[in-house]
N, C-alpha and C positions, 0 to 999 in steps of 0.2 A: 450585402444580402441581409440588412434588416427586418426588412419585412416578413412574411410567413410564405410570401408566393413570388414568384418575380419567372419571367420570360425572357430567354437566352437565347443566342446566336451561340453553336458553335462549333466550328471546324463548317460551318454552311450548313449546320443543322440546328432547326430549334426545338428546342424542349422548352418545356412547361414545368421549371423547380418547386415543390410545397413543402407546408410543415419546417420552414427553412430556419426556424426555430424551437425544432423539436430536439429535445435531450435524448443525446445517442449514448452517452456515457455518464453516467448521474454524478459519479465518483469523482469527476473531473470539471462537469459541467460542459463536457468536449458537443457542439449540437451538429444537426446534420448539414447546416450552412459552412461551420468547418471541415466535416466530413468533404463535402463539394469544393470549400477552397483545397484541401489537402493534395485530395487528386487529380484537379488542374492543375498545381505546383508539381506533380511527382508524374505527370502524363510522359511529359519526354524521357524518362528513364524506364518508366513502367510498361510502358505500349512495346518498346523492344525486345522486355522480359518476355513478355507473352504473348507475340503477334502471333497469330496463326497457329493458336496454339486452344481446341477444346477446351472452353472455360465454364468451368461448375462454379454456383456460389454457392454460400454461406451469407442468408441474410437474417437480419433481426431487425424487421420492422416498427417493432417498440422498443427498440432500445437494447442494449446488453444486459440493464438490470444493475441489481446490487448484489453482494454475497449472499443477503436475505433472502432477496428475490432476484432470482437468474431472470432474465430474459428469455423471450420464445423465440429460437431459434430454427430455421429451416434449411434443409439442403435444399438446393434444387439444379437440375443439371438441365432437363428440358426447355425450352423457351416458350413462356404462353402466351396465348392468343394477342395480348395486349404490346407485345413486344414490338415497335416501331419497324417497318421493312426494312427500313435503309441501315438495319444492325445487320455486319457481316456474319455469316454464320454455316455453321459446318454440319452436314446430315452425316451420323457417324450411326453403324449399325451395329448393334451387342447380343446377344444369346437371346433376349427375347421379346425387341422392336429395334427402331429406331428412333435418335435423337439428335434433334437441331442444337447445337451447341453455339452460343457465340461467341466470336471472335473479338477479341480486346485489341484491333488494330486500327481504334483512331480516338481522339477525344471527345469526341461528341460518344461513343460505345461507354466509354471509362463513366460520364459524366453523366451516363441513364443508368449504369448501374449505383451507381453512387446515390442516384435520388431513388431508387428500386430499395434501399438500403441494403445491397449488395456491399455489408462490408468484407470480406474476406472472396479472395478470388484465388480460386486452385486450379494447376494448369497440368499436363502430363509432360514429358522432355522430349515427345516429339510433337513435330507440328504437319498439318496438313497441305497438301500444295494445291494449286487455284480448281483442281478437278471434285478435292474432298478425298481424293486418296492419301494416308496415311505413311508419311516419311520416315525412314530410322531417326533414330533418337538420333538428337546433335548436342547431347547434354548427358554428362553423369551426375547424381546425385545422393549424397548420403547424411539420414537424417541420424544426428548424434544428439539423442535422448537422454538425459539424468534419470537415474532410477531414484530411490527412496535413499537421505543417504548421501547425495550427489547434485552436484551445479555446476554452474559456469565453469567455474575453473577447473573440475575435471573434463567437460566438454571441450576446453582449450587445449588438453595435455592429448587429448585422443584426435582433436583436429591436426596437431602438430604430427603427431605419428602415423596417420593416414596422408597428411602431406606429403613425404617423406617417399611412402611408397607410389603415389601418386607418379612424382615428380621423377622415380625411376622407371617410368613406364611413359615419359614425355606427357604427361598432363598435367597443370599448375590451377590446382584449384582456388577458387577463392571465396572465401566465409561468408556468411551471412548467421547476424546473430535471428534467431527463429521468430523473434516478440513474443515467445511463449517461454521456453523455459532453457531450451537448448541453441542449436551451432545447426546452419544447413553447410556442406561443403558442395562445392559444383563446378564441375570437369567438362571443359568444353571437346565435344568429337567431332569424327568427322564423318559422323553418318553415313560409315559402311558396316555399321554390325547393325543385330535386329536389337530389340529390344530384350529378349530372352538372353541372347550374350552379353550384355551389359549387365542385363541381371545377376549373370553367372557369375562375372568379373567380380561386381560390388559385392557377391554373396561371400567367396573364395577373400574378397581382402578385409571383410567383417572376422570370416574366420581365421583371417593371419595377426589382424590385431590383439583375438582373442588367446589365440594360442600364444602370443609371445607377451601380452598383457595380462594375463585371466584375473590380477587384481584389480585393474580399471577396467576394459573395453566386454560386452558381452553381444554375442553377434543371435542367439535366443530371447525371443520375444515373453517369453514367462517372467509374468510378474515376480516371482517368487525368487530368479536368479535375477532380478537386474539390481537389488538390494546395494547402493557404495557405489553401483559402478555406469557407469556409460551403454545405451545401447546402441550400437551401431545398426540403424534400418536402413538394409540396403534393398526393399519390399518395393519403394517405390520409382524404380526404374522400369519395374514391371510397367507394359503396354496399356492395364487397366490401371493402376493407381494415379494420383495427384498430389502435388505437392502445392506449399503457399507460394503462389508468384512473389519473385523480391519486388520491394517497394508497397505490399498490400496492410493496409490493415490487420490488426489482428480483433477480435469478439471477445475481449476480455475485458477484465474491469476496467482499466487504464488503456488509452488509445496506443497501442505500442504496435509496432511496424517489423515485419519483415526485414531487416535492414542491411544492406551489402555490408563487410567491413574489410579493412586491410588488414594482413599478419601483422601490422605494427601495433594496428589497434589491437587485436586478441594477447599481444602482448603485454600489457597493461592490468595491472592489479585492478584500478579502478572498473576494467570491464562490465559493462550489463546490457541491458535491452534499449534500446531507444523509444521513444515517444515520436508521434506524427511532427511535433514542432521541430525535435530535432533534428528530423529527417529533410522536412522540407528547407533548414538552412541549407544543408548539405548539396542538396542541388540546388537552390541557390549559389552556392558558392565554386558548380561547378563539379564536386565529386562524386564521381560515378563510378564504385572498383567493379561493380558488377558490368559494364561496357564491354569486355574481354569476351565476357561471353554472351554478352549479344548483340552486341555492335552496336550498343545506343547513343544516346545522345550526344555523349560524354567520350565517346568510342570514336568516334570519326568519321563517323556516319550522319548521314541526315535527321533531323528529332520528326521531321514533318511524318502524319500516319495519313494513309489514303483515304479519303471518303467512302467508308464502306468498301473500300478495296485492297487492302491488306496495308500493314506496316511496311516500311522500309525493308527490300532484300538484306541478312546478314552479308557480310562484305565476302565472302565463298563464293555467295550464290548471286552472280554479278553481270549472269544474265549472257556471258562470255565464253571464250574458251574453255573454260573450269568449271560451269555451273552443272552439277552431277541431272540438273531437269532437262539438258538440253544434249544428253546425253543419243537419243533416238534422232533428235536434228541431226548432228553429227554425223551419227552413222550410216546415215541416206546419201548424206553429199560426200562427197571431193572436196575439200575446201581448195585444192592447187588444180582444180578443172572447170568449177563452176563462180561464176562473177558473183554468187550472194554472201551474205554478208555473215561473219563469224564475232562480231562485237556488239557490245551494248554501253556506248559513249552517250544516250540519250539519257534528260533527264526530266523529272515530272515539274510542273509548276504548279502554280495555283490563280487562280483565275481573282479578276475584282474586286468580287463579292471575299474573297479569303478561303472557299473551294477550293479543294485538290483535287485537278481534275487530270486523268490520265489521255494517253493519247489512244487513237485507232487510226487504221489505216482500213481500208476494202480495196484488194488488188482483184484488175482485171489478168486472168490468169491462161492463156491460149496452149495447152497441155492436150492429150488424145484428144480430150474434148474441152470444150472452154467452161471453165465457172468462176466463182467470184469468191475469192478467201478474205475469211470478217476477221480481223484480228485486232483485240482489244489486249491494254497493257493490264497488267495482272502482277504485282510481286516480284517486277524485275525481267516478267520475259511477257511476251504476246501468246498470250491464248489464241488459238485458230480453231474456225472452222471454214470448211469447203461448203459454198454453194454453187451445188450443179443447176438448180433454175434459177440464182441470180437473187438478189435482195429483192424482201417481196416490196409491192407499191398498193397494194391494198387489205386491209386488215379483214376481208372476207375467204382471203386465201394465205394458207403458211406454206412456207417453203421449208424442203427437207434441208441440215443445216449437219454438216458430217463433221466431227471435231476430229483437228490433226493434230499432230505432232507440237508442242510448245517452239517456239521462235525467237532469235535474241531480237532486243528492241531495235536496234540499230535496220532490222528487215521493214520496218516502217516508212523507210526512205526508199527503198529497194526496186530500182526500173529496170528493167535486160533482156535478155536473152538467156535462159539456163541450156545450154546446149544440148544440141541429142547426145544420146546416151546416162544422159545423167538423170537423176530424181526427180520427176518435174518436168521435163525437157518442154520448152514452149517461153513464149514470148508475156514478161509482167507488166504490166502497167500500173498506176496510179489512179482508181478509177475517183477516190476518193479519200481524205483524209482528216484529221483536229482533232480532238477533245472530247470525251466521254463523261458524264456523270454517271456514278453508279447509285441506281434507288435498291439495287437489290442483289446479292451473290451467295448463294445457296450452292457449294462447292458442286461440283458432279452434278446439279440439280436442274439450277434454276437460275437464269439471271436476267435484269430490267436494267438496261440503260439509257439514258437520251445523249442521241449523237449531235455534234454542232460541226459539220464539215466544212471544207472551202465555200466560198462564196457561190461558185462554179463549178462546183463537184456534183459527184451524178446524185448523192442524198438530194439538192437543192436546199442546205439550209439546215432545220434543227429536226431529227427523228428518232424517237421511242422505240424502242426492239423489247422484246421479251424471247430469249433464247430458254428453250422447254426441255428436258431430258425426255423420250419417248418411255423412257423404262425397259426396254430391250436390248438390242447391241449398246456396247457400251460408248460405243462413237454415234449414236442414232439419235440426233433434237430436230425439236424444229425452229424457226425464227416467226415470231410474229409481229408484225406493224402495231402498233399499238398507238395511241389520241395522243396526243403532246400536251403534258399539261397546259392548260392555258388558250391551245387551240380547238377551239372544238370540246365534243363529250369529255369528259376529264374521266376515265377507269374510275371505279369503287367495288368494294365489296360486292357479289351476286353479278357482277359482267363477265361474259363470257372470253375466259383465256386463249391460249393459242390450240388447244386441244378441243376448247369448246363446250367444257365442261365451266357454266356457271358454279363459284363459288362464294362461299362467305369470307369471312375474316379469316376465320381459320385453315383453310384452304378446300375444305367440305365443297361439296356442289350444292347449290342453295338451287329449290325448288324453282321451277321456269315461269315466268309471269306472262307468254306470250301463248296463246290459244291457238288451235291448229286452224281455222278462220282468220287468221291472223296472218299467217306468216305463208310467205311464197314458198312455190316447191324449188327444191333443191335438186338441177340436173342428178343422177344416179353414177358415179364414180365407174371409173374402168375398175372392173371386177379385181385386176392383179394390182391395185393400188388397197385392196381391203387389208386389213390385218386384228384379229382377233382379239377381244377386250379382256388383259387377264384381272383376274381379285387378287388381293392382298391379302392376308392373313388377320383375322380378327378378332374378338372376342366378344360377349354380348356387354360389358362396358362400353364398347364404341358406339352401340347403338343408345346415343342419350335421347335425341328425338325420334317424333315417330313416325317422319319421312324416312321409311323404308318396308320393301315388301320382303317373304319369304318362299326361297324353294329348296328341295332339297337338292342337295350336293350330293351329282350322278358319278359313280366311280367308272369310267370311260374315257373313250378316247376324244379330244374336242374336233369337232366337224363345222365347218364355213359350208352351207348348205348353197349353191349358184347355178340355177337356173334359166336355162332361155326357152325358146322355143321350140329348141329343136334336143337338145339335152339336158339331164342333169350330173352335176360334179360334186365331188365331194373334195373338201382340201383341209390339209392336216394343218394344227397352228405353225410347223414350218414350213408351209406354202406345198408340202406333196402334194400329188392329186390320189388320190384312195380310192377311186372310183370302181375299179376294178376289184377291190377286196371286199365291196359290199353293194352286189348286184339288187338284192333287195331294196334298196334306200333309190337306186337311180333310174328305175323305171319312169319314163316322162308322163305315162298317162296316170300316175301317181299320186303328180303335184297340180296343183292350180296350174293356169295354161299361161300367167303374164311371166313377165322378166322379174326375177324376184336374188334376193341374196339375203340366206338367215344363218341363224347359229343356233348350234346345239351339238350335245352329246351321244356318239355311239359307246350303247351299252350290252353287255350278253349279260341274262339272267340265271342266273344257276340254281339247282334244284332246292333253294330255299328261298328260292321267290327274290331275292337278292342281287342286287347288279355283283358280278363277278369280275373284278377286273385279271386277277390269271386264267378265269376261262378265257376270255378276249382276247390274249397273247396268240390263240391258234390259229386265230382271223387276220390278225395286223400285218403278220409276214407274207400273207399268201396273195399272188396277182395272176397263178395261171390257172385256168377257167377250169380247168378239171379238180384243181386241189379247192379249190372256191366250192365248188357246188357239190363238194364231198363233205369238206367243213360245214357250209351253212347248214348241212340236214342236222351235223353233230351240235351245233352251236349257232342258233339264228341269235340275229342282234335286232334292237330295235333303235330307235332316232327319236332322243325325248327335244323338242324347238323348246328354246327360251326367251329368244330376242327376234327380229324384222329389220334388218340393216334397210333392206333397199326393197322397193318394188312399183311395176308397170314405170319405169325411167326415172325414180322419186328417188331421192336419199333423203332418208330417217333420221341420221347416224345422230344430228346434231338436234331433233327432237327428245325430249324426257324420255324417259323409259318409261312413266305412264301411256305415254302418249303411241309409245311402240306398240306397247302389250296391248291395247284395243285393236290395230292396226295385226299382230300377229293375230289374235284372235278370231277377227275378222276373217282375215288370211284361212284359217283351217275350219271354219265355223261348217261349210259344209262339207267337212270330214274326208281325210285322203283316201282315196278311191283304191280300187283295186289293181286298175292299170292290166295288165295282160299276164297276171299273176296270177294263180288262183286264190291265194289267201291274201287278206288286208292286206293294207301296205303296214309295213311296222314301224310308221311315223308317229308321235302325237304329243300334244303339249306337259311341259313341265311346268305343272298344276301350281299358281300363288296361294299359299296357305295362310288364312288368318288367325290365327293363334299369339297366345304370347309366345314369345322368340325362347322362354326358358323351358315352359311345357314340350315345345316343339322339339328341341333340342332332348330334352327328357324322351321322348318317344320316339326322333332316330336313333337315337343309343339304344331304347330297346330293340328297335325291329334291326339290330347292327348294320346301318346305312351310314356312312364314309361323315356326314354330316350335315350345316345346313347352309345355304345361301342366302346373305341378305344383301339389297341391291337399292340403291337408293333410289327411291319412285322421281324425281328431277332430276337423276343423271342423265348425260347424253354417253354415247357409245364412243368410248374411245378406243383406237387401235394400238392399247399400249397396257400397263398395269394402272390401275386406280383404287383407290382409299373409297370409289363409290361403289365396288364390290370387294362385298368382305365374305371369308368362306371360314368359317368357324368350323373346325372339326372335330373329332375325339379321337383320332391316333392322330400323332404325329408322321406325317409323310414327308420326305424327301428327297426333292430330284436330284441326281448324281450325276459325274462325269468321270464314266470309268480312264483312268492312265496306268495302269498296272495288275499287276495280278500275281499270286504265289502257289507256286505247285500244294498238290494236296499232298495227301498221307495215306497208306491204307489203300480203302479201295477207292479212295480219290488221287491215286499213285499218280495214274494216267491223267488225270484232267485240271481241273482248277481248285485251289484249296481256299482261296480268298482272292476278293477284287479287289485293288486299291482304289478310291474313292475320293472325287474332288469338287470342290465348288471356283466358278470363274469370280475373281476379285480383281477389279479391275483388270488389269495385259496377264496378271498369272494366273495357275490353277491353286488353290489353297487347299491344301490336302486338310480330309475331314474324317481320315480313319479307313477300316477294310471291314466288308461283310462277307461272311461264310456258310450261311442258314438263308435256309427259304429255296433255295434252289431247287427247281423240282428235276426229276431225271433227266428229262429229256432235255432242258436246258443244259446239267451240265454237260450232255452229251456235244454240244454245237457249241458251248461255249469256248472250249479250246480252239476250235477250228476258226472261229467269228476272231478270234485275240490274235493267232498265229496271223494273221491273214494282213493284220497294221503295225508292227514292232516297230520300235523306234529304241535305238541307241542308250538315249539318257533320258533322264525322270520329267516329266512333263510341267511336274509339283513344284511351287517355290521353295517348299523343304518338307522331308518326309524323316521321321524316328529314324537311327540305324536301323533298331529293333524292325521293325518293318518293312526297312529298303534292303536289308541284309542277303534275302534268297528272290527279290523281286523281278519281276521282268516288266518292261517298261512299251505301251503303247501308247499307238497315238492316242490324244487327245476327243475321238469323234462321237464315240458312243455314249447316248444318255440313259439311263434307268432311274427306278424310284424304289429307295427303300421304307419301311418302317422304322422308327427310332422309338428310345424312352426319352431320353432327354439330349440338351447337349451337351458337354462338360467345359468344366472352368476354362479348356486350353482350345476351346472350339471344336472338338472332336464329337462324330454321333455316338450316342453313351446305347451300345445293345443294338446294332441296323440288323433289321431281317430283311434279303432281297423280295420285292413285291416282280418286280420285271423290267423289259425294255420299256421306254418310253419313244419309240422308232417317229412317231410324233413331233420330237422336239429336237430340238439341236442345243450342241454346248450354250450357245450364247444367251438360250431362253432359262437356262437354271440359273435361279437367285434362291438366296439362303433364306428358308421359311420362317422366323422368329414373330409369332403372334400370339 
């Protein structure tokens, strides 16, 4: 690497190296063509440390600098736009967005961030499994700090006496000197405690050190006690902290390394930190003490990392009888009734080219009804999903693509009969099988792969999938056919995905370049195939361009408006029909006379001219005709349209949303009629306001309206959640899932004292806290009745305080509401909820955690 620039192959990925002799370390003269030899040398030991494991950098693009002059240094944990697809990577969601983290599980990942001058890479001690859900730790770790005063060799005397107790609780840790100033120690588990008990462990054995040390070890982080002596940081075992992955760099004046060591070594006077040189002998020569705990190279394990598809399984998780992911397979089958298979004897290779490419299989699957299961290898086990219409064969149509259960590899080979009565019961075949490249895995998200099957397989040969998360059920994608590179259109930036939202780089929907002259009509969908387009949470930040329109955000219930000839319906976003609870909105001589399907919001106005979402509450419950037309005189509602899915046999859905709103407009331009009412109909559009987006906002806060909507004018209508509506608000709202409840007090003796409160995360409910305000009387008068009425046994919650669960009574899972919050707190709890109401609307599986 002579030169300044040079173009690499690696691992089947190429990048583009610069700057290849730029000074990373002045002090030393260490450049960043070093930096890149380093950790290509240190890949096979390094990628084990932190496969699958949310990777935040530390980089300094000019350099570390001198002691005169430091270097500019940046964190950064998000991945920006420029970040190559084919980096595996994890969408992890935190108190107030989400973030794409990448994954350090292959050389070619290691070897972009390294020219990123991504020197320092910090990892947390759990890792994520191929969904993007978040594993128990498989790792202890305590960081042993020198105060003022203090070095190595008191960091050596406090490592030996955490060993110690370590080692009487069966875990044998092994050192690592920090390349900054202290000792990491790290205790391999076995990922059945959370992260918060490991925390507790490490906190309690800080505090035994100190109690039986207090002249060496201090388990308080105040500067002012660490004076002489050792701080033991057991902080970051904690679920949010990070620690330096072994084998990284460190951003100091001198290129010094993270470096594993053995107790022989810490026993040595000579003891200190190492340098990159004399790290990379070291694996050179084959030493790995850090192997133990993560099954590297050096460990007895494979060094190979997948393309974009995770590092090598630790030897645990083996894909087998033991592997705690394949836990739900298990539990479904018989293994001594059913002929499938309980092993993973399969192993990966690498193709030609020097590609590591994984295998798939696509079983033809004869069950109540016949579909087709896509299982791709992932990390040791096959990822599945169910296709009930079959792999699609043209990229104008996606097929729905239902993720199962994880599968050991060895099911790849898998042809039989699974007998009646068992899981599955029905006849498997082999419809297809080979070799998968991954261009793209986006945990729980998102994945691109081009498939290369038999000769003779139903693929016919080599085909591109893009499997799409809908945003809804957490088992709900789709699959899309997608151009193969090389054959045909090659995908870019602004082509239309499997959802059919054109996007850019960044994953945004880039404005549509095809004109309504242009483009053929699109048959009009069977109506129970719709599903309603939700926004995401936003801020006026997000809006950097100024492809987007504004409406205001109706505090109401959402309405799928569907229309024929002979009636109208109303359907709630989880598929009720409401028709009944608002006679006013269904009148047919009302609506325009074609076949039509729109969206919008039913809202009651309350006496301050204001949508009212608890007036509303008295409307939602009610379906018989006498309590309806008592209510409506108390509480009429009106129906603000936003959008024109479908009309006279035409689907829209996948036209811009410019191109809608002329087309709704159109629609209502000669104004909804009266129909056989005597008063208007109380339909009418939700007005796009031009304004700046900050004034706009300024004056819904004043008039106190919920807030505002912006919608990006080139989006197309998807049936799912999208980043191309964003709903900016000023209170914080959130939907709930009631599982519990606590007697009151007083004159709430008799009824309900507090709701216990949960959000769905991935198969569990994650408890978010209890609210006991805002209840109006009459709610809580029905509220005992509505709770007695689904009890269940035990907590529904994956863990709940004592303090909390102490006097609790425990229901189902079914009921959703929405309450008010101030914030959320450090531990993910809502900090202050005031109950707003039912949300009878929705179902458990449509609540996602609000953070925008």
């Amino acid at each position: 690497m002579a030169e300044g620039k040079e173009r690499v192959r690696v691992d089947g990925r190429e990048l583009v190296l610069t700057n290849l002799d730029k000074v990373m370390y002045p002090e030393t003269g260490t450049t960043k063509a070093d930096v890149l030899a380093y950790y290509a040398a240190v890949a096979p030991v390094l990628i084990p440390a932190a496969a699958n494991r949310p990777a935040t950098r530390k980089r300094w693009v000019h350099g570390v600098g001198t002691a005169d002059a430091p270097g500019e240094m940046f964190f950064q944990k998000n991945l920006d736009h420029s970040t190559p697809g084919w980096v595996p990577r994890a969408a992890i969601t935190h108190k107030e967005r989400t973030i794409q983290y990448p994954l350090v599980n292959d050389p070619a990942t290691l070897t972009w961030l390294a020219q990123i001058a991504a020197l320092e890479i910090h990892v947390p001690q759990w890792r994520v499994d191929p969904h993007g859900n978040a594993l128990p730790p498989d790792r202890l770790v305590l960081d042993l700090d020198p105060g003022d005063g203090a070095g190595l060799a008191e960091c050596v005397e406090v490592a030996k006496l955490a060993r110690s107790i370590l080692v009487d609780v069966g875990l044998e840790p092994v050192p690592v000197t920090s390349g900054s100033k202290g000792i990491h120690l790290y205790a391999a588990l076995d990922g059945t405690q959370s992260s918060d008990q490991v925390s507790d462990f490490a906190h309690e054995l800080a505090r035994a050190l100190e109690a039986d040390h207090p002249e060496l070890a201090v388990s308080d982080m105040k500067k002012t006690l660490r004076t002489g002596k050792v701080l033991v940081d057991w902080s970051q075992n904690s679920a949010a902290k990070t620690t330096i992955v072994p084998y990284s760099l460190r951003g100091r004046l001198r290129p010094t390394v993270a470096a594993p060591r053995t107790w022989r070594e810490l026993a040595s006077a000579s003891l200190r930190q190492l340098d990159y040189r004399e790290v990379m002998q070291r694996v050179k020569a084959g030493k790995d003490p850090f192997a133990v705990i993560s099954g590297g190279a050096h460990g007895g394990t494979s060094s190979g990392a997948s393309n974009g598809a995770g590092a090598d399984a630790p030897a645990e998780l083996d894909g087998g009888g033991t592997d705690p992911r394949l836990e739900e397979y298990r539990a479904k089958r018989d293994a001594a009734a059913t002929p499938e298979p309980f092993t993973a004897d399969r192993h990966r290779s690498r193709n030609d080219g020097g590609t590591l490419r994984e295998s798939f299989v696509i079983q033809e699957h004869h069950a109540s009804r016949l579909h087709y299961d896509f299982r791709l290898e992932r990390d040791g086990v096959l990822v599945s999903w169910a296709l009930p219409k079959g792999v699609p064969t043209t990229k104008t149509k996606n097929h729905l693509a239902v993720q199962t259960e994880d599968h050991p590899l060895d099911y790849a080979d898998f042809e039989g009969t699974i007998p009646k009565g068992q899981y599955g019961a029905g006849a498997v075949s082999i419809w297809d099988r080979g070799s998968y490249e991954c261009e793209k895995w986006i945990a729980g998200k998102e994945v691109i792969a081009t498939l290369t099957g038999d000769p003779d397989g139903g693929l016919g040969g080599t085909r591109r999938f893009a499997l799409i998360h809908t945003g809804q059920a957490t088992d709900q994608w789709l699959i899309h056919l997608m151009d193969t590179p090389g054959q045909g259109h090659t995908p870019t930036p602004g082509d239309a995905p499997a959802d059919g939202t054109a996007t850019r780089a960044d994953g945004t929907p880039a404005a549509s370049t095809a004109s309504a002259p242009d483009r053929a009509q699109d048959p009009a969908p069977d109506p129970a195939e719709l599903a309603p387009m939700l926004a995401s949470a936003g801020t006026p930040a997000d809006l950097a361009d100024k492809n987007w329109q504004f409406e205001l955000k109706w505090d109401g219930v959402r309405a799928l408006v569907l229309g024929d000839s002979q009636r109208i319906r109303l359907i709630s976003r989880n598929g009720n029909d409401m028709s009944a609870s608002y006679p006013e909105l269904t009148d047919r001589g009302c609506w325009p006379p074609q076949d039509f399907a729109a969206d919008g919001e039913i809202i009651a106005v309350g006496r301050s001219g204001r949508p009212d979402f608890g007036l509303l509450q008295g409307r939602m419950k009610l379906s018989k005709a006498a309590d309806v037309a008592k209510a409506r005189a108390a509480t009429p509602v009106r129906l603000m349209l936003f959008d024109l899915l479908t009309e006279g046999g035409e689907d829209l859905r996948r036209r811009p949303l410019r191109e809608r709103r002329k087309r709704l407009e159109a629609f209502a331009a000669a104004g909804f009629r009266a129909g056989n009412q005597e008063d208007s109909c109380p339909v009418e559009l939700s007005e796009v306001i031009d304004a700046d987006v900050g004034h706009l906002l300024e004056s819904a806060q004043e008039l106190g309206l919920e807030g505002v909507m912006a919608k990006r004018t080139g989006g197309r209508y998807v049936g799912r959640r999208s980043r191309s509506w964003l709903k900016l608000k000023f209170e914080k709202t959130q939907e709930v899932v009631v599982g519990g409840w606590r007697p009151g007090n007083g004159g709430r003796r008799d009824s309900v004292g507090s709701l216990l409160l949960g959000i769905p995360d991935g198969k569990t409910l994650r408890y978010v806290g209890r609210v006991g305000s805002g209840f109006s009387t009459r709610e809580l008068q029905e509220l005992r009745r509505q709770l007695d009425a689904i009890p269940r046994k035990t907590s529904p919650f994956s863990e709940v305080p004592a303090e909390d669960a102490a006097d609790a009574r425990w229901v189902s899972a079914r009921l959703v509401g929405e309450v008010t919050f101030g914030d959320w707190t450090s531990s993910g709890k809502l900090r202050h909820p005031v109950w707003r109401g039912w949300r009878l609307d929705k179902a458990p599986a449509d609540v996602v955690a609000e953070h925008g």
